[in-house]
N, C-alpha and C positions, 0 to 999 in steps of 0.2 A: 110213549108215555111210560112213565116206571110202574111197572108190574105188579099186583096188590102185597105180593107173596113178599117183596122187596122192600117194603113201607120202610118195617122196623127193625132197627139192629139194638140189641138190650144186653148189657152184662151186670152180671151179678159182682154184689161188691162182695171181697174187700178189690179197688182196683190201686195196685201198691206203690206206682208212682207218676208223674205227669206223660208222661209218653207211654201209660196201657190206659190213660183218658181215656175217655169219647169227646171229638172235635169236631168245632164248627170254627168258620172265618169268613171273613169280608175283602180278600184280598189285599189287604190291611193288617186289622185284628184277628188275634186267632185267641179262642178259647178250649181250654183242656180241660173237663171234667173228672176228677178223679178222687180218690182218698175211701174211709168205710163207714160203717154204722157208726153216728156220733157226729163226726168230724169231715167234710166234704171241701173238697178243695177246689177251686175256682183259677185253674192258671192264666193270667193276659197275658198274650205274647205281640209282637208288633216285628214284622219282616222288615220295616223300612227305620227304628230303632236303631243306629250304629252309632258305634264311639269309633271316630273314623281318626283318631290317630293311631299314630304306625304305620308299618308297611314300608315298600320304596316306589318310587317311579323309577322308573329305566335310567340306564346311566350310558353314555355314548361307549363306557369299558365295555360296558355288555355287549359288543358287538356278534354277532356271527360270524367274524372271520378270527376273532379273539377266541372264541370258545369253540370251533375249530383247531387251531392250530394246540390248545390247552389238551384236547379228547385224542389228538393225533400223537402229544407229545406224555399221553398219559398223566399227566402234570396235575394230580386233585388239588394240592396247595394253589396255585393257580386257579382254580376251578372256585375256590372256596374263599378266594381276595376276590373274584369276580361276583359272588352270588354268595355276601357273610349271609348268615342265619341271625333271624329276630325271632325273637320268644314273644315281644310283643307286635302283634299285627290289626287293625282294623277289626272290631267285633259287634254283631250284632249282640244288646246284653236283656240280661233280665227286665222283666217292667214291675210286675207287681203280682196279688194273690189274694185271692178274697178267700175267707174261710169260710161257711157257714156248720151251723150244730143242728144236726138234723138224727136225733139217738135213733129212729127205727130205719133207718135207709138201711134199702135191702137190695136197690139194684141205680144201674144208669140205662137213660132209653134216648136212642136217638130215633127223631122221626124225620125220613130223608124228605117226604112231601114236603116239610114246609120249614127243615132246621131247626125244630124245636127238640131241646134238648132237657130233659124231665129227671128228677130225681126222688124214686117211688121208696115207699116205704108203707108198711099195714094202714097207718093210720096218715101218712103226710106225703103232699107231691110239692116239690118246688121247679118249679118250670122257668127256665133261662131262654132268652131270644138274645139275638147279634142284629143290628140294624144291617142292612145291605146297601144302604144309601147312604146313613151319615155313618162313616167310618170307622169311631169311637165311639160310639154308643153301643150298651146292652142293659137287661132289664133282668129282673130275676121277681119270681111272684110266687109266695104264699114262706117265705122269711124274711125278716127284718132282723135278725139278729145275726150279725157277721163281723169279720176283721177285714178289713182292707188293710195290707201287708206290702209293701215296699218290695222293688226287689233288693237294693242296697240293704235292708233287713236279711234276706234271706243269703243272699251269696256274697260270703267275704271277697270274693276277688274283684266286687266294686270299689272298696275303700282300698286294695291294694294299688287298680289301676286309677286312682287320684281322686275317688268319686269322694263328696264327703255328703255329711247325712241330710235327708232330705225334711224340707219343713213342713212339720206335719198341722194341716189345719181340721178346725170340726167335721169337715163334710169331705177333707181326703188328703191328700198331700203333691207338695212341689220338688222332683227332685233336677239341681243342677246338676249340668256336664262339665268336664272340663274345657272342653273345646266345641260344642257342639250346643244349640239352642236345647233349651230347659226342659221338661216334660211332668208331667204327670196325671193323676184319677181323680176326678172330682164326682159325688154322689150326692141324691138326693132321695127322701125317705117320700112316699105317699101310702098310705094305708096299708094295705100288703104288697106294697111294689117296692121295689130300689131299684133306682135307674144311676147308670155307673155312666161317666165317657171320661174317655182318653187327649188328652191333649198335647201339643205343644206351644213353646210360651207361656201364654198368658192363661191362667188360671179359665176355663170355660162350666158355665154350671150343665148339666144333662136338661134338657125337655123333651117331652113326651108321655108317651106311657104305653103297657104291657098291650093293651088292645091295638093302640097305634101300628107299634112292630108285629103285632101278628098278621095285621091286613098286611102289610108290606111288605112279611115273608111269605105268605102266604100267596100272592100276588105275582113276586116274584120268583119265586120255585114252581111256582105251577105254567109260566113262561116258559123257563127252563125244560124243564121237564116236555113241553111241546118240542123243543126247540133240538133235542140230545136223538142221536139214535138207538133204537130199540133193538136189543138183540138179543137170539134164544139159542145157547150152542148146544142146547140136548142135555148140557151139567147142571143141572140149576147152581152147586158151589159155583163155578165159572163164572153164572151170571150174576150172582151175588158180587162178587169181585168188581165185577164191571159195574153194578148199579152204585156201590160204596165210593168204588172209584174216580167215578165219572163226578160226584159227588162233592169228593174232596177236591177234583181237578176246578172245580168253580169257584171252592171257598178258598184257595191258596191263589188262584190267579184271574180273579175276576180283569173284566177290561178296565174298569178304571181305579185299580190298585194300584199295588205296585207290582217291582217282577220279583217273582220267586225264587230264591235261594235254596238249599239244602232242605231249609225244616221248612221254607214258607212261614206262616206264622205263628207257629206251634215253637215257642222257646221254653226251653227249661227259666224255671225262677228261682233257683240257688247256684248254678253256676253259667258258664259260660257255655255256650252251644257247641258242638264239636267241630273243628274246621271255623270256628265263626261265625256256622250257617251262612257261607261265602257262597258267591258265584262260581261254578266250577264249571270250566267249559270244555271239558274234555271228556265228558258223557253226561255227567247230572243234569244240569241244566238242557240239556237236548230232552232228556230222556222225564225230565217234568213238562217238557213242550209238547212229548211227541201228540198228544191224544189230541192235541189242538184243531190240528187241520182235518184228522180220521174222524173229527168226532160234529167238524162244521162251524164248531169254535173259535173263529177265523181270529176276530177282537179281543183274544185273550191273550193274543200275542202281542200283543200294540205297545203294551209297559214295556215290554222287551225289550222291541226295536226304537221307544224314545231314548230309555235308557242309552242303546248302545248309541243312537245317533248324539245325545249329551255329549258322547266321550271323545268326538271327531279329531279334535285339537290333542288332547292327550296320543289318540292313537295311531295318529300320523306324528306324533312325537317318538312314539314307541320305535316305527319304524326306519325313522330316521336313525334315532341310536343303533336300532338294530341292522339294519342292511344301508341305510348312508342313503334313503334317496326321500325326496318330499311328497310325493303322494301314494303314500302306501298307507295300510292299515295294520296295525298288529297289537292283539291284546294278550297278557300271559294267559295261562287255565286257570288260577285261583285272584280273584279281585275283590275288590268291594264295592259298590254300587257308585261310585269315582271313580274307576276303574285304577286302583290303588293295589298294587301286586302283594300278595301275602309273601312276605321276604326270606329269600334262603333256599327256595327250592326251586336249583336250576334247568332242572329237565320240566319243570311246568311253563317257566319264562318261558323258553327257546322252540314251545312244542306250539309249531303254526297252526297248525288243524286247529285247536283254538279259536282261532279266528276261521276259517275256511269251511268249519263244520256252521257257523254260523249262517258266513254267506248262502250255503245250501239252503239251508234252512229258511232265508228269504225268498229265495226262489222259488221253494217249495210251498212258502208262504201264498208268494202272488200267483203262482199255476193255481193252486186252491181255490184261494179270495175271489183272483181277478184286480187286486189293489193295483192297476199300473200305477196313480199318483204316488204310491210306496217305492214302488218301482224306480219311479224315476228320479223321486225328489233324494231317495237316500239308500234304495237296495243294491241298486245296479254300479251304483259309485262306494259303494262297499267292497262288492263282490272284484271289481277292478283294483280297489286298492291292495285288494287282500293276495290276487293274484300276482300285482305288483312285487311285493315279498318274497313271494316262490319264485317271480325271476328273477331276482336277486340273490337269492340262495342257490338255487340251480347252477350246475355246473355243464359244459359241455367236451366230450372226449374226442371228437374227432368223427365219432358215429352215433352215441346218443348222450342225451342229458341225465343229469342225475346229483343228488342231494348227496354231501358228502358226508353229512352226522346229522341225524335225527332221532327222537325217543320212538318208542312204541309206546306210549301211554304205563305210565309208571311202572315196566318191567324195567329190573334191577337195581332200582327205587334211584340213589343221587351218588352210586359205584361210578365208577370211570369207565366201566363196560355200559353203564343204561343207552348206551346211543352206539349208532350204526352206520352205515352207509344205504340209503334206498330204502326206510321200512315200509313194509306195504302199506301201512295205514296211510301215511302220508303222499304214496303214490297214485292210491287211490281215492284222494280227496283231492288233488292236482285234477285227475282226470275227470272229477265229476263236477267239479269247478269250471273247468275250459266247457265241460259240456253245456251248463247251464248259463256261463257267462253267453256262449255261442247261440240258446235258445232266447236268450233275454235282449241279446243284442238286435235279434230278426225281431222280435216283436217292439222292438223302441226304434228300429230305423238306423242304427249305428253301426259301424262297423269294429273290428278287436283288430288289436295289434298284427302284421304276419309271426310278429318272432312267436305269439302265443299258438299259432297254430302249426309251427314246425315244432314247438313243444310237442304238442298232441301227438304227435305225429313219428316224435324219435324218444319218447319217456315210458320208459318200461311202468306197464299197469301194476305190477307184484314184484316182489324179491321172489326168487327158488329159490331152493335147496333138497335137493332131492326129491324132485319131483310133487313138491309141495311149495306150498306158499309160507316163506319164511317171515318172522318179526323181520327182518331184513338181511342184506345179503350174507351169508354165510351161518346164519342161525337161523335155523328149523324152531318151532314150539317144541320147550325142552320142558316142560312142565304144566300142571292147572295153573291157569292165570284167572285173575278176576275180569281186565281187559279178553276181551277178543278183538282187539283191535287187526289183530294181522288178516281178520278172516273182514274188514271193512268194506273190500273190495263185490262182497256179494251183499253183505248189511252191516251199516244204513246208505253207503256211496253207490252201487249198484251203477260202478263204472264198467260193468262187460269188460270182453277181452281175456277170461279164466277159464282155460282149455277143459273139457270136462273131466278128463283125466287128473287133472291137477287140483281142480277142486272138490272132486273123489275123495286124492287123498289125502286133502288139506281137510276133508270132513272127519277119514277115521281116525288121524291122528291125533286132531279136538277132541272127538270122541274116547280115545284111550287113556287121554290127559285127566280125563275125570272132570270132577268138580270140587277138587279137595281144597282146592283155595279160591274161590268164589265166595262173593259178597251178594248181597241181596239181589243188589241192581246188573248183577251180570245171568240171573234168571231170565225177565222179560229179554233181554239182546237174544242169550241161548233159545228160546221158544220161534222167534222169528227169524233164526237161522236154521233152525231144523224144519218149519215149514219151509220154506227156501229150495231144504235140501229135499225135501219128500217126504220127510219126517211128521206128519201128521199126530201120530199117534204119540210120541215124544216130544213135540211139542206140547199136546194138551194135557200129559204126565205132565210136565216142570210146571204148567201153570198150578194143577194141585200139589206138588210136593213143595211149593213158593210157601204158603200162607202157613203150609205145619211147620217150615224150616225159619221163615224171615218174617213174621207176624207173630204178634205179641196176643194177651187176653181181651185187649180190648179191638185186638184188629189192626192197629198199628204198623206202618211198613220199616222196618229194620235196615239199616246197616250190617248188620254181622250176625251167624245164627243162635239162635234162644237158646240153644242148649249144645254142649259138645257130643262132636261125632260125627257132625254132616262133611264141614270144613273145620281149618285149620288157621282161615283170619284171625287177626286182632280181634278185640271189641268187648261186647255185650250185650245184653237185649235190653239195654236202655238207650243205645244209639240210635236214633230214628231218623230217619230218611224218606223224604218224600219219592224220589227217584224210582225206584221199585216199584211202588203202588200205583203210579201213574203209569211208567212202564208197560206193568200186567193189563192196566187198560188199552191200551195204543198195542201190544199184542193179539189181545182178543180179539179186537175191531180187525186187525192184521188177519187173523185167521176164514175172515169169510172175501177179505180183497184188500189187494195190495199190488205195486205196480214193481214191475220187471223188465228194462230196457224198453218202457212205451206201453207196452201190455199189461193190461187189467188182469189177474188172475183170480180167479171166483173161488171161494171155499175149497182151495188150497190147505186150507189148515184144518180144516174138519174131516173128523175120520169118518169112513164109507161107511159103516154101521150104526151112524147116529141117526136117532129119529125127531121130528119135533125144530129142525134146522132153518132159524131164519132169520133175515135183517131187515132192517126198512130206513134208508136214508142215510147210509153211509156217505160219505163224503169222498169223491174222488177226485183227481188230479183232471184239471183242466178245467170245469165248469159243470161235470157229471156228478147225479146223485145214485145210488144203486140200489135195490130191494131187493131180496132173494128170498126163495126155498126149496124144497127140496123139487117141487112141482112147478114153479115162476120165477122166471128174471126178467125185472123191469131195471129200464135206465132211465134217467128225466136229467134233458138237460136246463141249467138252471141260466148257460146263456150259450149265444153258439159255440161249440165244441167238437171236436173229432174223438169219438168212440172206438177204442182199438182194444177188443176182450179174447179172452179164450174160454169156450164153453171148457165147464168142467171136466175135466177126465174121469172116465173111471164110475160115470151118473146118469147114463143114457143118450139119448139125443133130442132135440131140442127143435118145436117147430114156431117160425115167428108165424105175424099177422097176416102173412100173402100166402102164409100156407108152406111154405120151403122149408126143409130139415137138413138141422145141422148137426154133425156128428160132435160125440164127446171129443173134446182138445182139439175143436175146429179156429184157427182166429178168424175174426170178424171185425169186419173194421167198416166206419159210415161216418158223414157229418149229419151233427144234429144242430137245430135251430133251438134257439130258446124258446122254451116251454115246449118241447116237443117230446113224446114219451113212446120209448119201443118196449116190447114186451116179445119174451121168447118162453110157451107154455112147453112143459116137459110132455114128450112124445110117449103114450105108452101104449103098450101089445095088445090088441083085441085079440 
């Protein structure tokens, strides 16, 4: 349950622009509370909203052995007939903006019990709700005086991309797309209420009222709220973070939304969102998923995987173009919910993890869930197709296999140096691929190809380079990256096989690298690879130096830092990102358990001097739920499962229910039956 201490987050106005709001959404709708005394600003935003011209679909020129032979022959003119650049690509846009005149507003309050989100002042409160069931709907009560504002109003680069104005009627307005079915706000006034909803098509009036939606959020947040786990890491900011977090992770990707993009549903309404608020599959989008499965969340991934299942036909198209065979899968990193390539930037086309970090992610999905019907009807033939690809790109030398050019996640951005032979990232996504194809296959009865498992078998898990783990062969980390992708190999792929030696000093040369050019969302990765590494204490630093450096006034998670000095990115602290803030949650949860080659590892990320340390219902891999403190660990399996942990190090020892004691950094390994519950009490000295 969320903690009293956590209810309410409140900022004092003036709050100066839509993304240092305070937000609520419906995995749909997202609403942004912002502006000052006077004037208050209402932003609609809508994640599933796109002008979906533009962009390219794959072209059979784009092949892999074309853009090979192009990176061999250093040839960018070639590079840039293969992959022109568009200025116009596929965009999620503005919807609209209610204003209201509210002269003594003195602050914003959100209240996370039930999403009610309040705008106080000495003498006046006006309280907002978001319906959680009908989509478009919300409700505002104790003003009736407001503008309902367009977004083709506020952002000219609607009429520039062909929009023309929309027709405005008494009770709200219709605006056309060019390509794309119609949209608009219709409202209706009852005493001190306004009840707003969002449509498309055909013009829909609002029903309801302010009592209605507060039973219904009320109702449903307090579900929620049973439903999340509770965790206490000793910091209360910490837990703060997590309780906001977990929060937002609901209203950006409820189960029966849509899937979440960059902003989810928080868009700017004067211009265009940054990126598009596209699909980015080469960390973002993971890295708004991760809390899903940590946190029990299982159904909030479901839009995900409709979406990607929608795009079957396109992305066995893709593949074809790209590696020339018919049952493959391969999507670029930047799309649009068509899975419609953002055009021009050819190290995101060609970069497979893309797809491969997905397929993980399914599997990781069903070990979680338990979903085999997911499994079977569309995971498992994913994860096959995706591997498909990689054997077709693979090459073989006589002694091992190996990728002849691939990116490391946008190091030396669209140069003719950005690609390599063997980057680790991508050989480490091969291996944890073959792994989980190989675990999904025993659990469905099927067997894998043999060529895929003399892959495994002769495919270098890293590039070196002096004794380190290189972006790939022959490059060492020559600089702070925002990517940590060369270090993938220990997080998020946790394909083994990285000599301790090696990844020693693949830690202090990360380490030496700084953080001089990091972005938000390369915080939460950093945190969960310094637990990893040992790093406790440094890990639970970045989480608080996250929110002073990539967090706005209203709490907002950042793109690039609020002020110079930390890093050296592009940006400004009006780019907002949900990736980070979600992130920071699926770290946190990381820090009391997280799995390592099969092994559970227990408050790993909590330092030995915290007091007050605990969980309850964490969500673990295979069917396990976990409870912890400093004094009890409980396991409860939620269906049969095999339990493989490591008592804590470093915490004492640990006696179960027969009486038996186990020492700190003992493993432990047993099958449990559904609904069966072990318990290990902390041993202490008489």
């Amino acid at each position: 349950m969320l903690p009293e201490e956590y209810e309410v987050f409140s900022v004092d106005l003036p709050l100066e622009h839509v993304h240092t709001g305070l937000a609520i959404g419906n995995g749909v709708l997202g609403l942004s509370v912002w502006g000052d005394a006077g004037k208050i600003n209402i932003t609609l935003g809508c994640s599933s909203l796109w002008d979906h011209r533009g962009g390219e679909v794959w072209k059979p020129e784009q092949s892999y052995i074309n853009v090979c032979e192009a990176i061999a022959a250093n040839d960018r003119k070639r590079m840039e007939e293969l992959f022109p650049w568009s200025h116009f690509n596929p965009s999620i846009i503005p919807l609209a903006r209610v204003v209201l005149f509210v002269p003594d507003a003195e602050r914003v309050k959100l209240l996370l019990t039930d999403s009610l989100i309040s705008v106080e002042g000495e003498k006046s409160c006006v309280e907002i709700r978001l319906s959680q069931q009908n989509k478009g709907l919300f409700v505002l009560r104790g003003c009736t005086e407001f503008q309902l504002i367009p977004g083709f109003d506020l952002a000219s680069v609607l009429k520039e991309r062909g929009f023309v104005c929309p027709e405005k009627m008494p009770d709200g307005f219709l605006q056309t797309m060019p390509a794309d079915p119609s949209y608009g706000v219709c409202f209706s006034k009852e005493n001190d209420e306004v009840l707003f909803r969002f449509f498309r098509g055909t013009p829909q009036k609002p029903r309801g009222s302010f009592a209605v939606l507060e039973q219904e959020n009320r109702q449903f947040w307090s579900d929620f709220w049973r439903r999340v786990p509770e965790i206490h890491t000793g910091d209360a900011e910490t837990d703060a973070f997590y309780w906001r977090g977990i929060f937002a992770f609901q209203c950006m990707t409820a189960a029966d939304g849509v899937p979440a993009g960059l902003q989810g549903p928080w868009i700017e309404d004067e211009q265009l969102p940054p990126w598009s608020s596209d699909y980015h599959f080469n960390i973002n989008v993971q890295m708004c998923y991760w809390p899903a499965c940590r946190a029990g969340l299982f159904d909030n991934l479901k839009p995900l995987w409709r979406m990607l299942e929608s795009w079957k036909s396109r992305m066995r198209h893709n593949a074809k173009c790209f590696v020339g065979i018919e049952d493959g899968f391969a999507m670029p990193h930047a799309v649009d919910d068509r899975c419609v390539n953002m055009a021009g930037y050819w190290p995101g086309t060609i970069d497979h993890t893309s797809s491969s970090w997905m397929a993980i992610m399914m599997f990781e999905y069903y070990r979680y869930s338990g979903d085999r019907e997911f499994l079977e009807r569309f995971g498992f033939d994913f994860m096959q197709g995706t591997m498909r690809v990689y054997e077709a790109m693979l090459r073989f030398d006589g002694k091992e296999y190996f990728l002849p050019c691939e990116t490391s996640p946008e190091f030396g951005g669209m140069g003719s140096d950005a690609c390599g032979r063997n980057p680790s990232f991508h050989l480490a996504a091969i291996h944890r691929l073959l792994n989980d194809l190989r675990q999904a296959a025993e659990a469905l009865g099927k067997t894998l190809p043999p060529a895929w498992l003399d892959i495994q078998k002769k495919l270098p898990r890293y590039a070196e380079c002096d004794g380190e783990i290189a972006l790939w062969e022959g490059l060492k980390l020559p600089e702070s990256h925002r990517h940590h992708s060369h270090l993938a190999g220990i997080y998020p792929f946790d394909c083994g096989g990285i000599p301790e030696e090696v990844g020693k000093r693949s830690e202090q040369s990360w380490i030496a690298h700084g953080m001089g050019n990091w972005a938000g969302w390369s915080m939460p990765w950093a945190v969960m690879l310094h637990n990893r590494f040992g790093n406790a204490e440094m890990a639970n630093l970045l989480i608080r130096i996250w929110p002073a450096v990539f967090t706005n006034k209203g709490g907002r998670t950042l793109h690039s830092p609020r002020f110079p000095g930390f890093s050296v990115i592009w940006g400004d602290d009006r780019i907002m990102q949900m990736d980070a803030g979600l992130g920071v949650v699926a770290a946190i949860l990381d820090l009391f358990l997280y799995e390592e080659q099969g092994v559970l590892e227990i408050f790993h990320g909590i330092p030995k001097d915290r007091k007050g340390v605990s969980c309850k219902e964490l969500a673990a891999p295979g069917g396990i739920h976990f409870s912890g403190s400093d004094t009890c660990l409980r396991f409860r399996a939620v269906r049969d499962a095999e339990l493989k942990f490591r008592f804590p190090a470093g915490r004492g020892t640990w006696r179960d229910s027969a009486g038996n004691i186990h020492a700190a950094g003992e493993l432990f390994c047993t099958r449990m039956k559904a609904g069966e519950e072990l318990r290990f009490d902390k041993q202490t000295n008489l």
